[in-house]
NUDOPA-923920 format. One record per residue (C-alpha): chain; x, y, z. Coordinates in nm, 3 decimals. Layout:
<rs>
<r><mol>A</mol><c1>X</c1><c2>Y</c2><c3>Z</c3></r>
...
</rs>
This chain:
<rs>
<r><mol>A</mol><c1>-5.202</c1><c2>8.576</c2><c3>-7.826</c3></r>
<r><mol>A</mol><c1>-4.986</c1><c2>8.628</c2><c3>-8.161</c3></r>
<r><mol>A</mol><c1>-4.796</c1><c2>8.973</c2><c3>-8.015</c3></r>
<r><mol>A</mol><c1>-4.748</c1><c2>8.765</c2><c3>-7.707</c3></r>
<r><mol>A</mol><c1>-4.596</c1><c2>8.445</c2><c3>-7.890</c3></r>
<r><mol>A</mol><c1>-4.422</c1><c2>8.765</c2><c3>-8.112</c3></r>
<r><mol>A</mol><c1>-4.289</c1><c2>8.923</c2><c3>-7.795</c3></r>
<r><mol>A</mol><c1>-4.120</c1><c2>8.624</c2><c3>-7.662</c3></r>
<r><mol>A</mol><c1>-4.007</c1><c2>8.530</c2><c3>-8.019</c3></r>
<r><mol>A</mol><c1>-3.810</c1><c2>8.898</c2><c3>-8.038</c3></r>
<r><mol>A</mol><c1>-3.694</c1><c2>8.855</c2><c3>-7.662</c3></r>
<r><mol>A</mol><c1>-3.524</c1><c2>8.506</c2><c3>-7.699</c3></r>
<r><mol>A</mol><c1>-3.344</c1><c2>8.594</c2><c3>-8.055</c3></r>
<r><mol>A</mol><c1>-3.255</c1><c2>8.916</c2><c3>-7.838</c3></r>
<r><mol>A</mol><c1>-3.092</c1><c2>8.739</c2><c3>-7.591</c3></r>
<r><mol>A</mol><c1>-2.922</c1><c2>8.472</c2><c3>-7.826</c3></r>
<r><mol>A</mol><c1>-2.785</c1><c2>8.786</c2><c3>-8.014</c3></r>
<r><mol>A</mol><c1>-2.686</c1><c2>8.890</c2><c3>-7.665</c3></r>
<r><mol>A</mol><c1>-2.496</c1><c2>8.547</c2><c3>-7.587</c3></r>
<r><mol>A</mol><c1>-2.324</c1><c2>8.531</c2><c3>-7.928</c3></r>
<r><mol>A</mol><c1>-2.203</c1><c2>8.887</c2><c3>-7.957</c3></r>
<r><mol>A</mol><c1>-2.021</c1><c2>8.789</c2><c3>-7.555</c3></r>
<r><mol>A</mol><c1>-1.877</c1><c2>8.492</c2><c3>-7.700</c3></r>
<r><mol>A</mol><c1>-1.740</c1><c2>8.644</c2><c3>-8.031</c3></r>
<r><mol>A</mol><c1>-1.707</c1><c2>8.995</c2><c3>-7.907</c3></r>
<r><mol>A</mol><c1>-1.362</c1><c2>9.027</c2><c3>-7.978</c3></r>
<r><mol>A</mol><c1>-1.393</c1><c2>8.861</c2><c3>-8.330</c3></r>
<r><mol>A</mol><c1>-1.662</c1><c2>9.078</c2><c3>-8.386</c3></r>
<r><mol>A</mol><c1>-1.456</c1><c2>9.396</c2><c3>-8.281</c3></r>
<r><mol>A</mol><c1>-1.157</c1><c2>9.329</c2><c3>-8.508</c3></r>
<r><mol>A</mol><c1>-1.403</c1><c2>9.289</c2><c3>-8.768</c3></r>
<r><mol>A</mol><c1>-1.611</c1><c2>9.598</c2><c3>-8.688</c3></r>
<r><mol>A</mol><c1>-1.197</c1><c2>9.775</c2><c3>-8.702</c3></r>
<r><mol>A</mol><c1>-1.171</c1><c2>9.629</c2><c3>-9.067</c3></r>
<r><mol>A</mol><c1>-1.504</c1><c2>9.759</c2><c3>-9.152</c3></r>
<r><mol>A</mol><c1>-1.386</c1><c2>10.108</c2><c3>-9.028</c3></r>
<r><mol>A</mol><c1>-1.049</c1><c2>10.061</c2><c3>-9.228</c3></r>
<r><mol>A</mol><c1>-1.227</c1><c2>9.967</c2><c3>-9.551</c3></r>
<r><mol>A</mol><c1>-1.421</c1><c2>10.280</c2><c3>-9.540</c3></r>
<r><mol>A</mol><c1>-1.172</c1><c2>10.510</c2><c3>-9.442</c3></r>
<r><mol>A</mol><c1>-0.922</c1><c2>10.386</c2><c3>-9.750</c3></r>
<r><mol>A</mol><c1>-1.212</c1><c2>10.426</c2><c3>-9.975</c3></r>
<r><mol>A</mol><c1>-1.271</c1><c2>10.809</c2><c3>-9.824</c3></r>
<r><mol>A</mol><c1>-0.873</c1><c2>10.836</c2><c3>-9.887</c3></r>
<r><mol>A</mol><c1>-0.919</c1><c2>10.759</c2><c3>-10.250</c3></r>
<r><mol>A</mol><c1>-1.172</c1><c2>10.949</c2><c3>-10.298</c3></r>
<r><mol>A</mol><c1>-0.997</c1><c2>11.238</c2><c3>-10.140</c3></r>
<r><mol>A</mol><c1>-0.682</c1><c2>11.144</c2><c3>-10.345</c3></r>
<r><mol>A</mol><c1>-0.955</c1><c2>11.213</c2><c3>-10.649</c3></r>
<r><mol>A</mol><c1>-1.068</c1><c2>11.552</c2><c3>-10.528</c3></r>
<r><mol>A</mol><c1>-0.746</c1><c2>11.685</c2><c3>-10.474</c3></r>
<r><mol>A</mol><c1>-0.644</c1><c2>11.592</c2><c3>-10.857</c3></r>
<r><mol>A</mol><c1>-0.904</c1><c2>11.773</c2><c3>-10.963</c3></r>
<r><mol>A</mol><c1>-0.864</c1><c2>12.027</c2><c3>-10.765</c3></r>
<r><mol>A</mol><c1>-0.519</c1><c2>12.078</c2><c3>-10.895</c3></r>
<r><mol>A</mol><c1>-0.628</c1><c2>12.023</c2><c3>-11.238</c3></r>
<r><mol>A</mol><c1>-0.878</c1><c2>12.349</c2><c3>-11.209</c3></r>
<r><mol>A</mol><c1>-0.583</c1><c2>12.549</c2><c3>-11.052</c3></r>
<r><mol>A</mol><c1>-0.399</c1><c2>12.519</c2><c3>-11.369</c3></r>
<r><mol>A</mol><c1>-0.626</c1><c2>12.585</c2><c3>-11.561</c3></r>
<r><mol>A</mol><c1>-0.747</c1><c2>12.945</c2><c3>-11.403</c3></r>
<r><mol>A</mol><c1>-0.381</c1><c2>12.991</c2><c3>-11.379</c3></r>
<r><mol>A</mol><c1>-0.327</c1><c2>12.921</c2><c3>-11.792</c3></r>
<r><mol>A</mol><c1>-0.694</c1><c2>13.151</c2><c3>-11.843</c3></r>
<r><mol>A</mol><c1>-0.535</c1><c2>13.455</c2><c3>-11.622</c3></r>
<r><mol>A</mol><c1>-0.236</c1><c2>13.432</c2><c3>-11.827</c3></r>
<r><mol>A</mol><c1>-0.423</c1><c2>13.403</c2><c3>-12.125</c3></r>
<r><mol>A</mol><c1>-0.653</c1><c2>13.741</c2><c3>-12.045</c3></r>
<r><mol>A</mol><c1>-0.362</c1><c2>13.913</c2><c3>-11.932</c3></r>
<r><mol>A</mol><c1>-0.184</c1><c2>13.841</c2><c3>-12.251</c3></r>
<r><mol>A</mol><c1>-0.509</c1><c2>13.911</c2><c3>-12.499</c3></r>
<r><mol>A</mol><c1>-0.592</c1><c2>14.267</c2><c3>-12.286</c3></r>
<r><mol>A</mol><c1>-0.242</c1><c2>14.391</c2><c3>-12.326</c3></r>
<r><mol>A</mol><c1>-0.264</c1><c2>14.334</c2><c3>-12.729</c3></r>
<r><mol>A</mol><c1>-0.608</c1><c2>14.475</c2><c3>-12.690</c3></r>
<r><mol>A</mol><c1>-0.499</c1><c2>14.794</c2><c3>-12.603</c3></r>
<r><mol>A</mol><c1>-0.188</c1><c2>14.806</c2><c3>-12.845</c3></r>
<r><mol>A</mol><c1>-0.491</c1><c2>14.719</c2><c3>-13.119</c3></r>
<r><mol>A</mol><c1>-0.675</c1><c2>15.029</c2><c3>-12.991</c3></r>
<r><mol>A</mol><c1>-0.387</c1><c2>15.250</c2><c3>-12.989</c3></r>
<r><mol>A</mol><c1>-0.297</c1><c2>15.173</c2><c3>-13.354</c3></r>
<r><mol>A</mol><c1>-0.680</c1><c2>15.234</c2><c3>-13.413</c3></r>
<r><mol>A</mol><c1>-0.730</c1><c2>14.848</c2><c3>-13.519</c3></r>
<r><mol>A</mol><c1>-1.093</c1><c2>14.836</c2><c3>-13.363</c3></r>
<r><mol>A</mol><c1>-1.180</c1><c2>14.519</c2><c3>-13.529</c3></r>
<r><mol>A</mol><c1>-0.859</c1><c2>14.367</c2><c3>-13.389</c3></r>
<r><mol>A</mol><c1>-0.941</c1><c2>14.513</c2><c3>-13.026</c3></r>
<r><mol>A</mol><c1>-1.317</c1><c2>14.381</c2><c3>-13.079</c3></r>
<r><mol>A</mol><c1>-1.235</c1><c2>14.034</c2><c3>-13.115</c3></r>
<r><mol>A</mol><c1>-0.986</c1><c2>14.043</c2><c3>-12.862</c3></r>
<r><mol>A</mol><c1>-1.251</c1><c2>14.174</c2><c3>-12.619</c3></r>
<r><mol>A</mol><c1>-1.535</c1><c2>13.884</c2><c3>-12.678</c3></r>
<r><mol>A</mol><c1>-1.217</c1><c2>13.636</c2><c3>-12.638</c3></r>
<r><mol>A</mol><c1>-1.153</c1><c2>13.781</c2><c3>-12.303</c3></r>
<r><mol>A</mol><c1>-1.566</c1><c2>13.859</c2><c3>-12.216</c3></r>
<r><mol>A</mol><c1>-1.551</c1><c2>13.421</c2><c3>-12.325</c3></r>
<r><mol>A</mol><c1>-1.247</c1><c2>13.389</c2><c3>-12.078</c3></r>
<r><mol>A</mol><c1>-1.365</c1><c2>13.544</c2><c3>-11.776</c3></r>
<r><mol>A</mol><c1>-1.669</c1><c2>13.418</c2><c3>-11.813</c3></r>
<r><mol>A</mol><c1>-1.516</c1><c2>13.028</c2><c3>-11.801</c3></r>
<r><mol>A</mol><c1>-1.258</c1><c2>13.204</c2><c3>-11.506</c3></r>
<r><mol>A</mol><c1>-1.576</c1><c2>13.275</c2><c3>-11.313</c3></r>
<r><mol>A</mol><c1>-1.672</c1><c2>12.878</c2><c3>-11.344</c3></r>
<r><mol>A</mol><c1>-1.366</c1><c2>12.737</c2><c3>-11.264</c3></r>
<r><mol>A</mol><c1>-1.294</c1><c2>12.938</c2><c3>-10.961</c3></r>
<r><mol>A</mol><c1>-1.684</c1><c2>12.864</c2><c3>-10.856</c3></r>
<r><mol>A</mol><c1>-1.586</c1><c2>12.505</c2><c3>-10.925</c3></r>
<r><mol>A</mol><c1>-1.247</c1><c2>12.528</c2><c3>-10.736</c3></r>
<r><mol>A</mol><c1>-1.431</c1><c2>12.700</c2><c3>-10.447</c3></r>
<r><mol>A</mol><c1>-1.665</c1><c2>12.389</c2><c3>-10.414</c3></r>
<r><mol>A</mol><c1>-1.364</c1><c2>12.163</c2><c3>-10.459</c3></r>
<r><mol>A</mol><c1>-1.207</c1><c2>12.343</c2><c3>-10.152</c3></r>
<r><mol>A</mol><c1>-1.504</c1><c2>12.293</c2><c3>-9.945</c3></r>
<r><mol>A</mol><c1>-1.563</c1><c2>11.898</c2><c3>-10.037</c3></r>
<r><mol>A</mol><c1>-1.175</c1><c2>11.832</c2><c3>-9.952</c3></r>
<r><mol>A</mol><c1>-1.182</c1><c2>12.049</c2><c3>-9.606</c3></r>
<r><mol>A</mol><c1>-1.474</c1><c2>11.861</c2><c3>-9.508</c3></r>
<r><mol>A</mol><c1>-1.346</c1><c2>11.514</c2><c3>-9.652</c3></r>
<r><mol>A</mol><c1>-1.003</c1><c2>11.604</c2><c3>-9.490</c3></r>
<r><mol>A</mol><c1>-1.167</c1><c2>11.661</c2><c3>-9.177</c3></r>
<r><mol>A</mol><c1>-1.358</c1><c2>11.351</c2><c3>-9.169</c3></r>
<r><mol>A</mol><c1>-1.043</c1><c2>11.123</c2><c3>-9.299</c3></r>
<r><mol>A</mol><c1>-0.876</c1><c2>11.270</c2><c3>-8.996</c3></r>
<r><mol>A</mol><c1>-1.156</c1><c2>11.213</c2><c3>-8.745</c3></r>
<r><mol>A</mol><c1>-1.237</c1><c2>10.851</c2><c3>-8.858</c3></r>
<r><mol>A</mol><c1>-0.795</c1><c2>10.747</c2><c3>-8.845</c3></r>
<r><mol>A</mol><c1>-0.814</c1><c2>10.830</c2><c3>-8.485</c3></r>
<r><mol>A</mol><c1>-1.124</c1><c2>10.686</c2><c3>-8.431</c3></r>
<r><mol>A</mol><c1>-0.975</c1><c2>10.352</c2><c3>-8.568</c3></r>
<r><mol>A</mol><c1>-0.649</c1><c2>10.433</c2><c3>-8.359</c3></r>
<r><mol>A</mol><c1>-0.885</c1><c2>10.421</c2><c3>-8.053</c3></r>
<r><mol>A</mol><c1>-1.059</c1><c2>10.136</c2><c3>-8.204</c3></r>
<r><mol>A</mol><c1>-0.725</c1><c2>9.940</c2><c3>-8.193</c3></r>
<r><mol>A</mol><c1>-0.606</c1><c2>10.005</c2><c3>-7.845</c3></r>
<r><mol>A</mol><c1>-0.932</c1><c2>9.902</c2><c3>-7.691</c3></r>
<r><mol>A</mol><c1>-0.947</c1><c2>9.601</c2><c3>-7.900</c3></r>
<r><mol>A</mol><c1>-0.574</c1><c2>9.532</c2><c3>-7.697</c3></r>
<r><mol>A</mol><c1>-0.734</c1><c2>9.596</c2><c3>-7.400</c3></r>
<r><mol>A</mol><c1>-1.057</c1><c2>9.405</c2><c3>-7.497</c3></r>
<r><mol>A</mol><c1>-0.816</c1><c2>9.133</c2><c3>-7.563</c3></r>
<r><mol>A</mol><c1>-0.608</c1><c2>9.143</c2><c3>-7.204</c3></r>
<r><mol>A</mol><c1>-0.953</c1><c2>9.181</c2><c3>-7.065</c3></r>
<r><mol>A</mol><c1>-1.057</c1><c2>8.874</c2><c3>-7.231</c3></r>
<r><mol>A</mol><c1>-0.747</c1><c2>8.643</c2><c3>-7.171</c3></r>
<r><mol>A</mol><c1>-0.790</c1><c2>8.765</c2><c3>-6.754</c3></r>
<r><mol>A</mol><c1>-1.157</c1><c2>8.649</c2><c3>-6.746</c3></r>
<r><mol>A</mol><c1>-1.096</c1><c2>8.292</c2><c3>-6.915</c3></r>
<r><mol>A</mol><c1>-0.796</c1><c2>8.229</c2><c3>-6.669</c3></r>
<r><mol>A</mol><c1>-1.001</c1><c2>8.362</c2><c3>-6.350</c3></r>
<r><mol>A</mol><c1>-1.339</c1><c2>8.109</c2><c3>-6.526</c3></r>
<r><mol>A</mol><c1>-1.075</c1><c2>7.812</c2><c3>-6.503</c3></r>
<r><mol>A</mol><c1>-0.957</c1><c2>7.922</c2><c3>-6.162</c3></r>
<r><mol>A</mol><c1>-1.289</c1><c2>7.944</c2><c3>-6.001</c3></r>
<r><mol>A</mol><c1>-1.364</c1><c2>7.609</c2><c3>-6.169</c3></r>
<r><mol>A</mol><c1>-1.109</c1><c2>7.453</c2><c3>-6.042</c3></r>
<r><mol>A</mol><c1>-1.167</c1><c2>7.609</c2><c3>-5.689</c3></r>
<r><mol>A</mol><c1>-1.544</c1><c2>7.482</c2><c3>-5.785</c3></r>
<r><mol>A</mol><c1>-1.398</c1><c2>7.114</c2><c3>-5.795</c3></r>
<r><mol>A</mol><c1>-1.278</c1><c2>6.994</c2><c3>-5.431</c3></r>
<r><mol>A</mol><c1>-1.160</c1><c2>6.665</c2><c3>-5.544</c3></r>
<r><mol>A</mol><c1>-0.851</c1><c2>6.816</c2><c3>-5.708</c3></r>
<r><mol>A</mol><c1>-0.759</c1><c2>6.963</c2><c3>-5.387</c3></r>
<r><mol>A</mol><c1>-0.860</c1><c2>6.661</c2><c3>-5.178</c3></r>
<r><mol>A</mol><c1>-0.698</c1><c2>6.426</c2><c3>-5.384</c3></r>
<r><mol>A</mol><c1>-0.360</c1><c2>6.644</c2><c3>-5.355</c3></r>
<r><mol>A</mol><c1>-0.450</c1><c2>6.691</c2><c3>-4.961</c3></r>
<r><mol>A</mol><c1>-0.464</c1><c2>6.306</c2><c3>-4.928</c3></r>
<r><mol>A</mol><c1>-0.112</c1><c2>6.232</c2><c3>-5.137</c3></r>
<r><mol>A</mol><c1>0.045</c1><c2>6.470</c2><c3>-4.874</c3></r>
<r><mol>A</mol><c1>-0.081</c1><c2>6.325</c2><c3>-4.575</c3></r>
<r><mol>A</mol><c1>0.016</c1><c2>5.992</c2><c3>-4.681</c3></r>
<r><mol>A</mol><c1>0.402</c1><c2>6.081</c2><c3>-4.736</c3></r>
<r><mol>A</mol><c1>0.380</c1><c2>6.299</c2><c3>-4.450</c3></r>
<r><mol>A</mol><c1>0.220</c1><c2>5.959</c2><c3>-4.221</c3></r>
<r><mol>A</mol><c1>0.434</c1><c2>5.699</c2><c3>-4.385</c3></r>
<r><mol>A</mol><c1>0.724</c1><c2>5.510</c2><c3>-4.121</c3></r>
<r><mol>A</mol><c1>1.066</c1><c2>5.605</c2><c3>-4.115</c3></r>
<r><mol>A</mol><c1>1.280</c1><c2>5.353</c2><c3>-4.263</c3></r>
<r><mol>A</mol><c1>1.564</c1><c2>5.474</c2><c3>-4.061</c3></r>
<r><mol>A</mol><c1>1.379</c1><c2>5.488</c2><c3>-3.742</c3></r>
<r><mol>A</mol><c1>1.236</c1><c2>5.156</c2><c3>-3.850</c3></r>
<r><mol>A</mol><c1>1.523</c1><c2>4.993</c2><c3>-3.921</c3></r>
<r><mol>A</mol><c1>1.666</c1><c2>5.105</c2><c3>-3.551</c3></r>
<r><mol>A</mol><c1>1.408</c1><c2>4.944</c2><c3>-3.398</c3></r>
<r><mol>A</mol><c1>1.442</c1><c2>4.593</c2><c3>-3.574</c3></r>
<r><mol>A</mol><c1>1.806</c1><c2>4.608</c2><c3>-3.421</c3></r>
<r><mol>A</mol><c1>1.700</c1><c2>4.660</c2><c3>-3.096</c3></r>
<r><mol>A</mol><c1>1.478</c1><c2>4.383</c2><c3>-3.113</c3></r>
<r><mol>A</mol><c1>1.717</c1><c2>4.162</c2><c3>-3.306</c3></r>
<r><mol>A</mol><c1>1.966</c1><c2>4.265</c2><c3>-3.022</c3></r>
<r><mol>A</mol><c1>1.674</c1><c2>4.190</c2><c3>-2.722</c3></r>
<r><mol>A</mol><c1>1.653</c1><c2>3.818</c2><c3>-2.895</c3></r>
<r><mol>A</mol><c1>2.014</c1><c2>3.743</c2><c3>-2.930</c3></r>
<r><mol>A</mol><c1>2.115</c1><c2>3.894</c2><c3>-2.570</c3></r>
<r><mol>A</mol><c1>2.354</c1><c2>4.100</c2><c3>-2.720</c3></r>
<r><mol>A</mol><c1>2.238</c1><c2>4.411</c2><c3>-2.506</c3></r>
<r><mol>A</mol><c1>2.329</c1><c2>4.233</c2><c3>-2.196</c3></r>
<r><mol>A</mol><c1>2.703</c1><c2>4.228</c2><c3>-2.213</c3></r>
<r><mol>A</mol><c1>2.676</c1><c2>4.595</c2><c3>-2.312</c3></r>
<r><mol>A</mol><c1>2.472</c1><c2>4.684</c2><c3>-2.045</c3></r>
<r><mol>A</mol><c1>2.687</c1><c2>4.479</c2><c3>-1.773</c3></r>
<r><mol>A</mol><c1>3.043</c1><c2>4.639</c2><c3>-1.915</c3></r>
<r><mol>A</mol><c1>2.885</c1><c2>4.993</c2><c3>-1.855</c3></r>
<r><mol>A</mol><c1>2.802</c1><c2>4.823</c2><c3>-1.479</c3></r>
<r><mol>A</mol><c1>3.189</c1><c2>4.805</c2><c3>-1.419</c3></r>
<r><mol>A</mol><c1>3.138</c1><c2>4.400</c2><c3>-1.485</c3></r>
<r><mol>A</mol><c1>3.430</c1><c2>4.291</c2><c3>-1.701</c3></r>
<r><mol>A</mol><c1>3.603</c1><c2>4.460</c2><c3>-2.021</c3></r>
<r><mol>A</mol><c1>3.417</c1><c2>4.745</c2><c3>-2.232</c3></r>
<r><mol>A</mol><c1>3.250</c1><c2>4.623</c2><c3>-2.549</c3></r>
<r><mol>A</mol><c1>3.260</c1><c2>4.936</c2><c3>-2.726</c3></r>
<r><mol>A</mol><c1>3.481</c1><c2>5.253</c2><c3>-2.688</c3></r>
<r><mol>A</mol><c1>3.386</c1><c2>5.563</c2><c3>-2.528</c3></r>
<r><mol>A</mol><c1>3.479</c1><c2>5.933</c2><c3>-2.565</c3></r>
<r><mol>A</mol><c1>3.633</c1><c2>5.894</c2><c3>-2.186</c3></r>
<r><mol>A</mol><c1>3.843</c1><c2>5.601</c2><c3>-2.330</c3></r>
<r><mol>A</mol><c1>3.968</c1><c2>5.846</c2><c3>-2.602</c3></r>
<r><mol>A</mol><c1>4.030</c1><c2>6.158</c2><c3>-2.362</c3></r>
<r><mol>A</mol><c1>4.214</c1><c2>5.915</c2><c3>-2.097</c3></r>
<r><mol>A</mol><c1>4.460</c1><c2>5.769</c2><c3>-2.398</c3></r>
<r><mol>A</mol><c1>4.533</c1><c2>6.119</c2><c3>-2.480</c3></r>
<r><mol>A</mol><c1>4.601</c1><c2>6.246</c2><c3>-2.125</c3></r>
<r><mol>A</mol><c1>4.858</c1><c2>5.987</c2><c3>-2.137</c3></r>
</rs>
């Protein structure tokens, strides 16, 4: 009973972990990138560190060649002037010397190695974040095309937006013409005060026009 109450327990925090991360995924990917940028300034520092030292042991196998070179040349002018006690302390000095040469190019060598590899990684992880950055843009456009098609197909989802539009059209498209209604009124204002009688009688032959015609205007022209 307990793994089965545990198993549902793990499966719904799952899924709420599931639901947040959709929500906030692009919050949580520009935080993920500034993670990823922390780290990689700290690995740049402590490359910046390695390569110091690095530099540092350089010089100083560079000053301890010089130095041997120097001591073995006035080791052999010593034996040459038969100065053997000269020539024997010059000898343990340079025995000393290339024994701390031997050190510091051991410790260079492993300096080399940890920057190559540190170099390498730097490298790896800038493009990484590069990548990182462009999908995040994309993530983003993604993003901003799924909200606007969610509100679409809600608004598709909700008929009484277009129905209400559909019935505003219909009734401008069904109301009366004013000018067509106002045309008829005449006619029946005419029908009530006779006035289409005379009209119609004068286009009969039956007495003087009432209203000029384009024959009236040809036949003063011909004229």
């Amino acid at each position: 009973m307990f793994g089965i109450l545990k198993t549902l327990v793990a499966g719904s925090t799952a899924r709420a972990e599931d639901r947040l991360k959709d929500v906030y995924a692009i919050e949580l990917i520009d935080q993920k990138i500034r993670e990823a940028q922390g780290s990689l300034k700290a690995a740049k520092a402590t490359l910046a560190a390695l390569i110091q030292r690095q530099r540092a042991e350089t010089r100083q196998i560079e000053a301890l060649q010089t130095r041997i070179t120097d001591l073995t040349a006035r080791a052999t002018e010593a034996l040459a002037a038969d100065r053997e006690d000269l020539a024997q302390e010059a000898a343990q000095a340079i025995a000393h010397m290339e024994n701390e040469l031997t050190l510091r190019r051991d410790t260079q060598n492993g300096l080399d190695a940890k920057v190559l590899r540190l170099r390498q990684s730097i490298e790896n992880a800038n493009r990484r974040i590069i990548d990182l950055k462009q999908g995040a843009v994309m993530a983003r456009a993604v993003r901003r095309e799924q909200d606007s098609q969610a509100r679409l197909n809600a608004t598709i989802a909700d008929q009484s937006s277009f129905e209400d539009a559909e019935d505003l059209i219909s009734r401008v498209l069904s109301r009366d013409d004013p000018f067509e209604q106002g045309e008829i009124l005449k006619e029946i204002d005419d029908g009530l005060n006779h006035g289409s009688i005379g009209d119609k009688m004068a286009a009969s032959g039956f007495g003087p026009a009432t209203k000029t015609t384009a024959a009236d205007v040809l036949a003063r022209l011909r004229k």
